[in-house]
N, CA, C and O atoms as a GROMACS GRO file, in nm:
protein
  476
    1UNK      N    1   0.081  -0.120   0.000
    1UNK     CA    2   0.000   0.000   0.000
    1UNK      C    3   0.086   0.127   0.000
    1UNK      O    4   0.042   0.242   0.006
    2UNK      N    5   0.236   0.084  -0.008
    2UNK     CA    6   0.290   0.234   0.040
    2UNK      C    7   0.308   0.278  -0.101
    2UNK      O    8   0.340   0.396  -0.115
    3UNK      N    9   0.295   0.211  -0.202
    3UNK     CA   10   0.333   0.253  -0.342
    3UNK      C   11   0.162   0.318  -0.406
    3UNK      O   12   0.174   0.384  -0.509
    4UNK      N   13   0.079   0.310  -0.374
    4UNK     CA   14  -0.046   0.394  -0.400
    4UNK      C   15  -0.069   0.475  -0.327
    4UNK      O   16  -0.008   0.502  -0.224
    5UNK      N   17  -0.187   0.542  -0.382
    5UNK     CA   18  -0.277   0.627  -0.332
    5UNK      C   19  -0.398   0.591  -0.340
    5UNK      O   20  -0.449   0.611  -0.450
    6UNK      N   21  -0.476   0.537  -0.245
    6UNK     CA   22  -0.602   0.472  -0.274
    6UNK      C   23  -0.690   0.610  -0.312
    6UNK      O   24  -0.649   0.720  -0.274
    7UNK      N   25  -0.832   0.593  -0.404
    7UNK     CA   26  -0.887   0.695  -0.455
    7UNK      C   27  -1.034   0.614  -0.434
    7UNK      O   28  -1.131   0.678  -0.472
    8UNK      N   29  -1.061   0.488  -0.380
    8UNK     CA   30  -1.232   0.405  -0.375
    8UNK      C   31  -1.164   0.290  -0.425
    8UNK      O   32  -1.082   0.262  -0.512
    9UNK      N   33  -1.256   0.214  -0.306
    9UNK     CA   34  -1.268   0.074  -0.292
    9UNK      C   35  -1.414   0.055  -0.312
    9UNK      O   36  -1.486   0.155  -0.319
   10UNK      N   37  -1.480  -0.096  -0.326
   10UNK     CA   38  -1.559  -0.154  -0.321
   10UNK      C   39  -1.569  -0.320  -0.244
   10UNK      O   40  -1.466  -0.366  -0.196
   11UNK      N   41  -1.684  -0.391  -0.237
   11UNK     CA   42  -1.639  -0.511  -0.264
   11UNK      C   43  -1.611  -0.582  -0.409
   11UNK      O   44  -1.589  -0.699  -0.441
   12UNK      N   45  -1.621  -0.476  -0.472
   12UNK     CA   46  -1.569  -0.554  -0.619
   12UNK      C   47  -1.465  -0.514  -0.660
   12UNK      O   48  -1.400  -0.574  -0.746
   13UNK      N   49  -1.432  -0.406  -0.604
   13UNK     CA   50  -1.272  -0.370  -0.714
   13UNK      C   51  -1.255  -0.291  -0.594
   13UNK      O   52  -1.318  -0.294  -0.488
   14UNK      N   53  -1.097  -0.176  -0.656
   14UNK     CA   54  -1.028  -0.088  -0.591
   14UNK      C   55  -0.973   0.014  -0.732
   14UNK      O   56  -0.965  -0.024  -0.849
   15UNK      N   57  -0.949   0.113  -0.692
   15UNK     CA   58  -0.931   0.240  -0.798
   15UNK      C   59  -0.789   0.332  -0.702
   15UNK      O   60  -0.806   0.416  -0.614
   16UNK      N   61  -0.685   0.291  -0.743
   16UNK     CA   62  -0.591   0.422  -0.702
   16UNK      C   63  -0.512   0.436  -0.852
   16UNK      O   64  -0.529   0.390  -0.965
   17UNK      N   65  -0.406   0.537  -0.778
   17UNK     CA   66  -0.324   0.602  -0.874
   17UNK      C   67  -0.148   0.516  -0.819
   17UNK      O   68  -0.117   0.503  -0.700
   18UNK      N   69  -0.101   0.493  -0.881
   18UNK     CA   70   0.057   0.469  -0.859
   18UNK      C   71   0.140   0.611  -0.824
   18UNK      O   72   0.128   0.720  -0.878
   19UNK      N   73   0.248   0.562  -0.689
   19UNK     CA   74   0.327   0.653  -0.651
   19UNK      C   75   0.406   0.723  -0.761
   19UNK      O   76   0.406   0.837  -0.807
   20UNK      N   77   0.480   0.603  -0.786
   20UNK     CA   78   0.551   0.595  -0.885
   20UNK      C   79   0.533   0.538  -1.031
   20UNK      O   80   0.536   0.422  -1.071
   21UNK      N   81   0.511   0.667  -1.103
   21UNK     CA   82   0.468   0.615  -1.213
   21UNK      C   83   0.530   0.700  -1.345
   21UNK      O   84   0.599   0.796  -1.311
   22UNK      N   85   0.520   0.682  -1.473
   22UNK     CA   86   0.578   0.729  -1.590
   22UNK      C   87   0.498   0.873  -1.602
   22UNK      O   88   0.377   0.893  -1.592
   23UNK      N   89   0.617   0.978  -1.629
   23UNK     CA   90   0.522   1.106  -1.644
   23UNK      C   91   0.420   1.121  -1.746
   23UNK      O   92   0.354   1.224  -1.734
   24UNK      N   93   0.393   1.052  -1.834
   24UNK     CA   94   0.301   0.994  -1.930
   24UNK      C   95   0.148   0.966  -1.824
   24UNK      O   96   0.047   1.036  -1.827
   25UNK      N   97   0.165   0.871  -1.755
   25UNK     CA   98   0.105   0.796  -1.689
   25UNK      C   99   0.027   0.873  -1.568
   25UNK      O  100  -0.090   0.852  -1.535
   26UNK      N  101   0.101   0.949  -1.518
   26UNK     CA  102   0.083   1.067  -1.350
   26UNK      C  103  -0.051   1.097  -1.359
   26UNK      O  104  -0.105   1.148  -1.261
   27UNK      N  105  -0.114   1.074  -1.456
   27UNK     CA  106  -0.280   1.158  -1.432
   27UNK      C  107  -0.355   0.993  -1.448
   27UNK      O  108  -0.470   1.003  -1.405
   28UNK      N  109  -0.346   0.945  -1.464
   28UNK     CA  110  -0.428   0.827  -1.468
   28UNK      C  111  -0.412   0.719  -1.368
   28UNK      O  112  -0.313   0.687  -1.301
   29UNK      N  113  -0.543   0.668  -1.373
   29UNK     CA  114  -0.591   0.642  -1.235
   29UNK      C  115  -0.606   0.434  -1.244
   29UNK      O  116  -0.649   0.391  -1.351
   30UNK      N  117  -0.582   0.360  -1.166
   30UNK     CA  118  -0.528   0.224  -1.167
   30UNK      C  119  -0.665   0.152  -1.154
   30UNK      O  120  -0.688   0.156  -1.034
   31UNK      N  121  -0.793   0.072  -1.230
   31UNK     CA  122  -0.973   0.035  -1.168
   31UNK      C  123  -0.832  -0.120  -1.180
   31UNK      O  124  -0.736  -0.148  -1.252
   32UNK      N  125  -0.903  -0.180  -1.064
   32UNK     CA  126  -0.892  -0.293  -1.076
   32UNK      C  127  -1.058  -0.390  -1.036
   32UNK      O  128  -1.139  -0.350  -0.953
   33UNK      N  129  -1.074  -0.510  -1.112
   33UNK     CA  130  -1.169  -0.552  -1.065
   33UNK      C  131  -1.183  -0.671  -1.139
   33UNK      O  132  -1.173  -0.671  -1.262
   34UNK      N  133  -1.214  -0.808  -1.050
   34UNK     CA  134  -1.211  -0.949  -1.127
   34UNK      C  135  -1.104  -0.931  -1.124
   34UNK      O  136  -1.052  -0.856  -1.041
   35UNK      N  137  -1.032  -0.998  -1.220
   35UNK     CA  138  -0.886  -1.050  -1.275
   35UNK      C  139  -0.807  -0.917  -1.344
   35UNK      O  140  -0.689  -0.921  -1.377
   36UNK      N  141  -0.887  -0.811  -1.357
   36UNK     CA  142  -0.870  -0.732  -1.474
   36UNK      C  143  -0.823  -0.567  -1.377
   36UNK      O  144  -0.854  -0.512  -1.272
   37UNK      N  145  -0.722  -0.542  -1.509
   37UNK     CA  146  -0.631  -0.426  -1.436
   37UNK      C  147  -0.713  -0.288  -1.562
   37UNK      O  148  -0.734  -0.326  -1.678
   38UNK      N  149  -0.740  -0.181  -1.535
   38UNK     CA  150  -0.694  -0.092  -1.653
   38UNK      C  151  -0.641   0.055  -1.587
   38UNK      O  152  -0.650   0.111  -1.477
   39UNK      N  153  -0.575   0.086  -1.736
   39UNK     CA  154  -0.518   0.213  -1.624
   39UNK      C  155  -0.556   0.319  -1.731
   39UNK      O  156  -0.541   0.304  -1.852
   40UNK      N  157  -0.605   0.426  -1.670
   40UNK     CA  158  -0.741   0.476  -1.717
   40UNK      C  159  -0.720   0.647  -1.695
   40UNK      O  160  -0.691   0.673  -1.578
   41UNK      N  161  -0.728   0.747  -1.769
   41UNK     CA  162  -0.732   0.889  -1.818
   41UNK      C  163  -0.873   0.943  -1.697
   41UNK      O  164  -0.949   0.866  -1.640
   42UNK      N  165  -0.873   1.056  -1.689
   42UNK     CA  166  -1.025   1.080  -1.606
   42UNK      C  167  -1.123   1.084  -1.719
   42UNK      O  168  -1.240   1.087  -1.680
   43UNK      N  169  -1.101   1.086  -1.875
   43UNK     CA  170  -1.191   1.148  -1.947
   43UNK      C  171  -1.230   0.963  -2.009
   43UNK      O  172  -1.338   0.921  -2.049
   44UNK      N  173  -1.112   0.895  -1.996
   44UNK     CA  174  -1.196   0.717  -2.011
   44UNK      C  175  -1.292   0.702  -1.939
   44UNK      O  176  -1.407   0.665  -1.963
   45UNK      N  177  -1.213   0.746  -1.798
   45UNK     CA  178  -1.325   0.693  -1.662
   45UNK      C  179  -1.463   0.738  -1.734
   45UNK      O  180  -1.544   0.658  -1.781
   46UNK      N  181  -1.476   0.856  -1.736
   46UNK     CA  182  -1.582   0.934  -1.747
   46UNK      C  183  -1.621   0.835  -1.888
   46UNK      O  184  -1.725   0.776  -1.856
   47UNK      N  185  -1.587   0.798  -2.010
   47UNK     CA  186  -1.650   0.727  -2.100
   47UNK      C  187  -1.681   0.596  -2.056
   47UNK      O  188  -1.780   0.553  -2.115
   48UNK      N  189  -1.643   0.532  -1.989
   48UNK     CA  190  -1.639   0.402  -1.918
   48UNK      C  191  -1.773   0.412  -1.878
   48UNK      O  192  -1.861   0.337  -1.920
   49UNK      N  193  -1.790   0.513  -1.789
   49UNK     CA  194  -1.891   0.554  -1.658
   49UNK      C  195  -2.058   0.594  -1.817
   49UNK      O  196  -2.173   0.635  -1.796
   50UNK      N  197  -2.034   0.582  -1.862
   50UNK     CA  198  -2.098   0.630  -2.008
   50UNK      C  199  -2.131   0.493  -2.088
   50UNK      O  200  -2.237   0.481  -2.149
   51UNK      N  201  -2.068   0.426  -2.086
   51UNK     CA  202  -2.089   0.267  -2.157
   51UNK      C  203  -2.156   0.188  -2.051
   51UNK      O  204  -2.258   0.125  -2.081
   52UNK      N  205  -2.099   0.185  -1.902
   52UNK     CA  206  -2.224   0.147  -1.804
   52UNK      C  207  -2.359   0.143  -1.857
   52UNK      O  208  -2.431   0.056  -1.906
   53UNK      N  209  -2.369   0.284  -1.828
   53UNK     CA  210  -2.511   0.338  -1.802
   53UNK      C  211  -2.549   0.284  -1.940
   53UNK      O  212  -2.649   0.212  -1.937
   54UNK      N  213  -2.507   0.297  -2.030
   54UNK     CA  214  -2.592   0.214  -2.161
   54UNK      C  215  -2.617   0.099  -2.120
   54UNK      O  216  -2.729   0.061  -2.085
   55UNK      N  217  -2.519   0.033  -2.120
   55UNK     CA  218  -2.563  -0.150  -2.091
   55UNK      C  219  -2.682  -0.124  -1.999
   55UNK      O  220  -2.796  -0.148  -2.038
   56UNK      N  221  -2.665  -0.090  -1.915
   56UNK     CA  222  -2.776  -0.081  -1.820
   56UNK      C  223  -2.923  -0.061  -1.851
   56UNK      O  224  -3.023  -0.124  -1.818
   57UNK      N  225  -2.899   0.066  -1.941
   57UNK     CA  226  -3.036   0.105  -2.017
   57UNK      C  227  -3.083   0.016  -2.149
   57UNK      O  228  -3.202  -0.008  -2.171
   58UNK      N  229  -3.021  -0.011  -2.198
   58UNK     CA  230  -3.060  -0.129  -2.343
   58UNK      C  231  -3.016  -0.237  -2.319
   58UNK      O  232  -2.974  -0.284  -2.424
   59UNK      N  233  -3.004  -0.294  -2.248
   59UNK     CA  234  -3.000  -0.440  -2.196
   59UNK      C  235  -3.087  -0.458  -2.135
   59UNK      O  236  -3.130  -0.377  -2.054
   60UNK      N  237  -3.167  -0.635  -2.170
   60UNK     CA  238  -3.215  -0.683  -2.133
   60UNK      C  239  -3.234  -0.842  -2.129
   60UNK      O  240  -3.238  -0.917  -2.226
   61UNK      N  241  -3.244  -0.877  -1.991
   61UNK     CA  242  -3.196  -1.054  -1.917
   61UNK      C  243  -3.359  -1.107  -1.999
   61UNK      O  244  -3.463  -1.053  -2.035
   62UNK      N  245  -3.285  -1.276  -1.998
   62UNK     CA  246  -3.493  -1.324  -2.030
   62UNK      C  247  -3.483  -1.362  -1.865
   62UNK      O  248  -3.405  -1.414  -1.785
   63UNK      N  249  -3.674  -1.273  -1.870
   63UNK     CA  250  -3.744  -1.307  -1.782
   63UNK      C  251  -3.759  -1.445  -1.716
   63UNK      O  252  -3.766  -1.464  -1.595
   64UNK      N  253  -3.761  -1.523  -1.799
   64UNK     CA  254  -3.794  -1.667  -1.780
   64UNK      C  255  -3.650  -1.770  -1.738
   64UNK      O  256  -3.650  -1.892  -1.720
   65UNK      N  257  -3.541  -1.682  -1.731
   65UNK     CA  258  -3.431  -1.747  -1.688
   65UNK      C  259  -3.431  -1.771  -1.538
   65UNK      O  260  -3.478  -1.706  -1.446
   66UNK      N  261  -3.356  -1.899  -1.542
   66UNK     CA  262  -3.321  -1.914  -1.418
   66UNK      C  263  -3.219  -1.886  -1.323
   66UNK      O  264  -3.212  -1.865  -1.202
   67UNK      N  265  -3.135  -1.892  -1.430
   67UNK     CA  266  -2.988  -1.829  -1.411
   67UNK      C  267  -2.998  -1.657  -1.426
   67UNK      O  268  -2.899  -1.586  -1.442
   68UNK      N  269  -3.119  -1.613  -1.418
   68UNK     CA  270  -3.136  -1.422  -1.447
   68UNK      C  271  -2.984  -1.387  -1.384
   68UNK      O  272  -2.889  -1.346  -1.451
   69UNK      N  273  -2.983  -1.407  -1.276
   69UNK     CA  274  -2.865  -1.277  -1.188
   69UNK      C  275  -2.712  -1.350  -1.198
   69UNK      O  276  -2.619  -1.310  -1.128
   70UNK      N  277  -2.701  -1.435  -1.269
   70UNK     CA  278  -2.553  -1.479  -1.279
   70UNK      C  279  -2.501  -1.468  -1.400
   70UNK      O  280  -2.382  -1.449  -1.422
   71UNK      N  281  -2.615  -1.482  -1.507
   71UNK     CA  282  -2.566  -1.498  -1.622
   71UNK      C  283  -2.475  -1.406  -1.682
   71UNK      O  284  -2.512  -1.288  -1.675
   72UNK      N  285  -2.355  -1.428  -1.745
   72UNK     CA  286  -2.276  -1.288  -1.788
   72UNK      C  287  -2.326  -1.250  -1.958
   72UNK      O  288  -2.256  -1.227  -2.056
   73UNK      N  289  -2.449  -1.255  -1.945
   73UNK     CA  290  -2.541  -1.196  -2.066
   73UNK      C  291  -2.493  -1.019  -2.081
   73UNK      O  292  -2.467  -1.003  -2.200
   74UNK      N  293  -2.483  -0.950  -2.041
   74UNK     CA  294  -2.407  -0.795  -2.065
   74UNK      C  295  -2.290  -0.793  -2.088
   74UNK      O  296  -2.194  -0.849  -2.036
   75UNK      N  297  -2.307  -0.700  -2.197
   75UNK     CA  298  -2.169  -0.648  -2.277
   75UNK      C  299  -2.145  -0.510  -2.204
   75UNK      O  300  -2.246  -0.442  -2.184
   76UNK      N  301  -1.999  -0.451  -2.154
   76UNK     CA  302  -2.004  -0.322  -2.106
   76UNK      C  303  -1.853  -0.293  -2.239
   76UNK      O  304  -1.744  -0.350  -2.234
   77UNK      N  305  -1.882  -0.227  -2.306
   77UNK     CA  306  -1.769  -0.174  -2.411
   77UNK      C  307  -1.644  -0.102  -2.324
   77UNK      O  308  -1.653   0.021  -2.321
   78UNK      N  309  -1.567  -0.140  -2.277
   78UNK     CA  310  -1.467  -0.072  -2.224
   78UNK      C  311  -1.418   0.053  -2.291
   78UNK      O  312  -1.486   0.102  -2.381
   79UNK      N  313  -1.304   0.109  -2.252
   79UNK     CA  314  -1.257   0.239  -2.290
   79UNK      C  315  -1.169   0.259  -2.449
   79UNK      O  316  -1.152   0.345  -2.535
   80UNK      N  317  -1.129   0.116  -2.418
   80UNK     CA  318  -1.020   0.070  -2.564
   80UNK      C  319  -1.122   0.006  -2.645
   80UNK      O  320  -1.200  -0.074  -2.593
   81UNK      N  321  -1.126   0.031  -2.752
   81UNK     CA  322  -1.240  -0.053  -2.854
   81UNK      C  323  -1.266  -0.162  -2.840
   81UNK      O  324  -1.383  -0.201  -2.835
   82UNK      N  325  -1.154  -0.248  -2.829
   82UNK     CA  326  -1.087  -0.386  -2.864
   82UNK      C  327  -1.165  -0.482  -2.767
   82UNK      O  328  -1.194  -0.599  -2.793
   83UNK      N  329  -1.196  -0.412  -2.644
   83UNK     CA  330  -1.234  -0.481  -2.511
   83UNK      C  331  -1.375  -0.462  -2.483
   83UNK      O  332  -1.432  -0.354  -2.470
   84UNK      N  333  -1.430  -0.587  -2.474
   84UNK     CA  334  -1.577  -0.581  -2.422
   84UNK      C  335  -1.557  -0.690  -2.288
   84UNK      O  336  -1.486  -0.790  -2.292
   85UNK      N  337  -1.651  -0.638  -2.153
   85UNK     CA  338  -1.652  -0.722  -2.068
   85UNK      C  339  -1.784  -0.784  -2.072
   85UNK      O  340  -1.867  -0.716  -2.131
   86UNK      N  341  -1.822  -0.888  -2.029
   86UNK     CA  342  -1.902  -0.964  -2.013
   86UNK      C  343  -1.949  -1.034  -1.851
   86UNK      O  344  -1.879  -1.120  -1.798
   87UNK      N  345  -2.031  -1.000  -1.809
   87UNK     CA  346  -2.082  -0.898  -1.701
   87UNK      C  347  -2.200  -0.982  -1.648
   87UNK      O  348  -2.256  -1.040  -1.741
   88UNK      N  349  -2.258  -1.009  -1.525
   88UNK     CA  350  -2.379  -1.029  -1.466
   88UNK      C  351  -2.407  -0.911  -1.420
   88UNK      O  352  -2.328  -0.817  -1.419
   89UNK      N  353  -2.575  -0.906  -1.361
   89UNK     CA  354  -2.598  -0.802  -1.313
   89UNK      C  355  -2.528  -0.756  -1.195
   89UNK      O  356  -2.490  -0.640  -1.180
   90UNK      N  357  -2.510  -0.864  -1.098
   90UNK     CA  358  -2.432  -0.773  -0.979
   90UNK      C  359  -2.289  -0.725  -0.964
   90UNK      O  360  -2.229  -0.662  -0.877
   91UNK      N  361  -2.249  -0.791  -1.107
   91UNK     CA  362  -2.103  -0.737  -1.172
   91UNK      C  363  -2.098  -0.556  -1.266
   91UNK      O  364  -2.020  -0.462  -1.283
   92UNK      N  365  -2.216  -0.593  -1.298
   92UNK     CA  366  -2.209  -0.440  -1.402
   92UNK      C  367  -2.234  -0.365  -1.263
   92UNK      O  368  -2.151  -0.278  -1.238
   93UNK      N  369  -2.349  -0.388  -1.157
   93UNK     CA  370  -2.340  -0.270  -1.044
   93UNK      C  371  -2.248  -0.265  -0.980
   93UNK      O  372  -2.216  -0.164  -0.917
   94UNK      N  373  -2.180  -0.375  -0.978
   94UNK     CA  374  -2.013  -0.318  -0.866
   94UNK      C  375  -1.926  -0.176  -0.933
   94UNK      O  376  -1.903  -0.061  -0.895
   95UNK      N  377  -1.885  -0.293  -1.097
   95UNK     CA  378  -1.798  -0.203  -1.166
   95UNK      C  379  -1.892  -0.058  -1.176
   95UNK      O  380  -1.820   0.042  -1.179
   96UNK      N  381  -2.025  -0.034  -1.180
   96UNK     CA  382  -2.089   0.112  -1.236
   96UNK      C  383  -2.041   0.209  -1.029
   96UNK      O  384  -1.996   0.323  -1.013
   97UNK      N  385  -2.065   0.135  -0.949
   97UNK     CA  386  -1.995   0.194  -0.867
   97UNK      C  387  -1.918   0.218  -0.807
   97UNK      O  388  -1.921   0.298  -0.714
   98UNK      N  389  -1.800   0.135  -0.860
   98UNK     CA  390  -1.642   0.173  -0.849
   98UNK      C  391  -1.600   0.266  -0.943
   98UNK      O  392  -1.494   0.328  -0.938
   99UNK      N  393  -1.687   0.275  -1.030
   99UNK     CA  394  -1.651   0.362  -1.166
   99UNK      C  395  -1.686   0.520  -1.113
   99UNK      O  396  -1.614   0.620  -1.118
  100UNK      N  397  -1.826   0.503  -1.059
  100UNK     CA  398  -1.890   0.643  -1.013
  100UNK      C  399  -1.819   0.699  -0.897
  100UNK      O  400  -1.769   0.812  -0.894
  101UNK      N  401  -1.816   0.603  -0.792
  101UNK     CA  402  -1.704   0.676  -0.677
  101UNK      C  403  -1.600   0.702  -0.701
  101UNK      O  404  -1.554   0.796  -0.635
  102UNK      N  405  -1.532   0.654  -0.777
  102UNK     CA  406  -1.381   0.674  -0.829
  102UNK      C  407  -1.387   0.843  -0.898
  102UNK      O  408  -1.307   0.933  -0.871
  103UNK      N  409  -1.523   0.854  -1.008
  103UNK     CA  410  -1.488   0.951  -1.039
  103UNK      C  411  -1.554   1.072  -0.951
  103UNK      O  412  -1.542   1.194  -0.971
  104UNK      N  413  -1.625   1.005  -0.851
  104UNK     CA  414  -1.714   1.140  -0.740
  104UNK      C  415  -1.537   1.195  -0.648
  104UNK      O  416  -1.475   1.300  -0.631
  105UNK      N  417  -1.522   1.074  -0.619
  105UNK     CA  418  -1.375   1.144  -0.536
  105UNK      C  419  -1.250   1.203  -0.584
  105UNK      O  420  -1.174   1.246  -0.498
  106UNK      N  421  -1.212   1.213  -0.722
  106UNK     CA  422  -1.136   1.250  -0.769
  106UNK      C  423  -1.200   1.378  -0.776
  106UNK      O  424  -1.133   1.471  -0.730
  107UNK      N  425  -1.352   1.414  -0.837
  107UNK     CA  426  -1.381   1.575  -0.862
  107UNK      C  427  -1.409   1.592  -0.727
  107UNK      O  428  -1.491   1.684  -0.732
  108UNK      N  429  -1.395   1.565  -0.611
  108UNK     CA  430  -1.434   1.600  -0.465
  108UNK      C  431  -1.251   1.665  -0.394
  108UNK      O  432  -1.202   1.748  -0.318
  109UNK      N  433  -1.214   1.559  -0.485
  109UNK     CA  434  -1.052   1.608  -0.417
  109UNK      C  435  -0.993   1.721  -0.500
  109UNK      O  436  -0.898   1.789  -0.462
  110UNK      N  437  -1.053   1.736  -0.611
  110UNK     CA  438  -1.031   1.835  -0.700
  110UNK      C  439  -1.068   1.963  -0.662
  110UNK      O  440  -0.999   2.065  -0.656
  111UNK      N  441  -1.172   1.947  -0.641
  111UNK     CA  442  -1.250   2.079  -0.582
  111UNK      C  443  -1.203   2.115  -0.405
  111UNK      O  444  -1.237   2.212  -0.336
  112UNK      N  445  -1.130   2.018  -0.374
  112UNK     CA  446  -1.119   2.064  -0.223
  112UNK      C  447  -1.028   2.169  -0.241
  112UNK      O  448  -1.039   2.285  -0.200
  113UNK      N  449  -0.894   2.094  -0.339
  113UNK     CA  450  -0.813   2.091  -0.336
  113UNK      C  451  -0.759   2.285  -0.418
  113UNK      O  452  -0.662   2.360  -0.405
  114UNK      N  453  -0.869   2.288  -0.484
  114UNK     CA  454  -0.876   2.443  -0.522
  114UNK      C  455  -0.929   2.516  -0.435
  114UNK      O  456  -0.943   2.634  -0.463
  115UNK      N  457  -0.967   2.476  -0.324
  115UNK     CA  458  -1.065   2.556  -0.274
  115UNK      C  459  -0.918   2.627  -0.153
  115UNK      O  460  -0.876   2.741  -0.130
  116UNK      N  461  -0.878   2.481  -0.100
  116UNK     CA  462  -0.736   2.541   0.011
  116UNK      C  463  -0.631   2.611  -0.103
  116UNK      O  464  -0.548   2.690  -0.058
  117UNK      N  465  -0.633   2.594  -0.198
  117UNK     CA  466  -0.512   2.684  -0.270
  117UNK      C  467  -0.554   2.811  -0.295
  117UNK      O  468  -0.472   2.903  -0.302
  118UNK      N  469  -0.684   2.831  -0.309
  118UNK     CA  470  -0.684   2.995  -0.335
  118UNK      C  471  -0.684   3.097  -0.151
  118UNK      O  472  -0.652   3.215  -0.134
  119UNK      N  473  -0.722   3.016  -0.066
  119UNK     CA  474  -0.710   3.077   0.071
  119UNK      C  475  -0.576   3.131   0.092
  119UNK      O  476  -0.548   3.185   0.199
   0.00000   0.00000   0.00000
């Protein structure tokens, strides 16, 4: 832990930034969740946080399943084209709120953080 900066946890994932990282890299922020790492711009997050909410809204499970809440029937289009995850429902709500807190606390630390610099 001494090499991050935690930025939101969940029980499904964790979201920091690396201490040490490539000056390329210094603004982007580390989602981990499942097996899966990405390291992510605030303006991905924010598209990420945007492909959620679709799946969410035009997706739809069959009623008549039995398997409804496990099935990894949802596609969430990740940030890179290339990558689609494949998702149950209580998987797309983890990742949609590791995604959302991640980006509520970054504009929370943002805004604090202007607020003590102009005093």
């Amino acid at each position: 832990m001494q090499d991050i900066h935690p930025i939101y946890h969940n029980n499904f994932g964790v979201a920091f930034q690396w201490k040490r990282n490539k000056v390329k890299d210094i603004m982007k922020v580390q989602i981990v969740f499942r097996d899966t790492g990405l390291l992510l711009s605030k303006e991905e997050l924010t598209q990420f946080s945007k492909n959620i909410k679709y799946t969410k809204d035009n997706s739809s499970l069959c009623n008549d399943c039995a398997q409804n809440e496990s099935c990894k029937a949802l596609l969430i289009d990740s940030p890179a084209p290339q990558i689609t995850f494949a998702v149950n429902v209580k998987e797309l709500n983890g990742i949609q709120d590791l995604v959302e807190g991640t980006l509520f606390q970054m504009n929370l630390d943002n805004y604090l953080g202007g607020i003590c610099k102009s005093d």
